[in-house]
C-alpha positions in Angstrom: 2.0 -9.3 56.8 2.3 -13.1 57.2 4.7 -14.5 54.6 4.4 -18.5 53.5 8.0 -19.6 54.2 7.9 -23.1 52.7 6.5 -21.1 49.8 10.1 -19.1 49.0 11.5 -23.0 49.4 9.2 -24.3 46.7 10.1 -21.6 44.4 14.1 -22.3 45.6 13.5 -25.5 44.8 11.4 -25.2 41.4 14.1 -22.9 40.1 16.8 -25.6 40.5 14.3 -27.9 38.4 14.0 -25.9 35.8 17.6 -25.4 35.4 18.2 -29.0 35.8 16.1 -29.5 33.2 17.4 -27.0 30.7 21.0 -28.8 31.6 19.1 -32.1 30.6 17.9 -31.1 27.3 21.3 -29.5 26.3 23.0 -32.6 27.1 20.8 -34.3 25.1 21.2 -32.6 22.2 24.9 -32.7 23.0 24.4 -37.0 23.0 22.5 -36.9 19.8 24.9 -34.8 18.1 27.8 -36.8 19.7 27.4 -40.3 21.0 29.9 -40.8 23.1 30.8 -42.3 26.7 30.6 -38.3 28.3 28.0 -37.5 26.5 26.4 -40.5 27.9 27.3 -40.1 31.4 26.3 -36.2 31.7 22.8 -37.4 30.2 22.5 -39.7 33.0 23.9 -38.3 35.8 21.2 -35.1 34.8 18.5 -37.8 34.8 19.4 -39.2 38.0 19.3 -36.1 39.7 16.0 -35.2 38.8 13.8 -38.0 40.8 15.2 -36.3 44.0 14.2 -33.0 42.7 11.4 -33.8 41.7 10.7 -35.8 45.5 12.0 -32.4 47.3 9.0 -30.1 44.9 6.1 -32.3 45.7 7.4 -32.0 50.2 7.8 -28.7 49.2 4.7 -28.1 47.5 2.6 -30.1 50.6 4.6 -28.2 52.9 3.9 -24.6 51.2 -0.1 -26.0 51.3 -0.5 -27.0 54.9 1.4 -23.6 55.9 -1.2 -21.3 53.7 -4.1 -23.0 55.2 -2.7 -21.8 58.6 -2.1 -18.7 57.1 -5.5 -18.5 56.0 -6.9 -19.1 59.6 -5.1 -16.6 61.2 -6.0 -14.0 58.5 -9.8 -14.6 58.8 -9.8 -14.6 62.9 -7.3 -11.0 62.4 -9.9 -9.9 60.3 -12.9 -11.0 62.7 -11.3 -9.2 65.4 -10.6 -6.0 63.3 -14.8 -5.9 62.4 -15.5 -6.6 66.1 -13.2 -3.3 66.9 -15.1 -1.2 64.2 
């Protein structure tokens, strides 16, 4: 069975995005119930993170494409050849 590699790497990377933003939101609650300077700085240093999450998801994301539609090519040709047998 052919297996999508830059698939697992998506969901690798989607997993620590989630997460990030979980951390993000408790933070922010964290700010709002107490403004002060860490509360301030964990809120941003969260937020900076994120962009290059978010950057790594959407190369992941084109990377886990391109691979399935070379997946798919190979399938269809294994599955010519499997009729032609028959």
């Amino acid at each position: 069975m052919l297996v999508n590699k830059s698939l697992e790497r998506y969901k690798e990377i989607y997993s620590e995005y989630v997460e990030c933003r979980v951390t993000l939101h408790n933070y922010h609650v964290n700010f709002l119930s107490f403004i002060g300077r860490e509360s301030y700085y964990k809120v941003r240093k969260t937020l900076a993170r994120m962009p290059k999450l978010e950057r790594d998801l959407r190369l992941a994301a084109k990377a886990a494409y391109e691979e399935q539609l070379k997946l798919n090519v190979i399938i269809r040709e294994e599955k010519r050849n499997s009729k032609k047998k028959k």
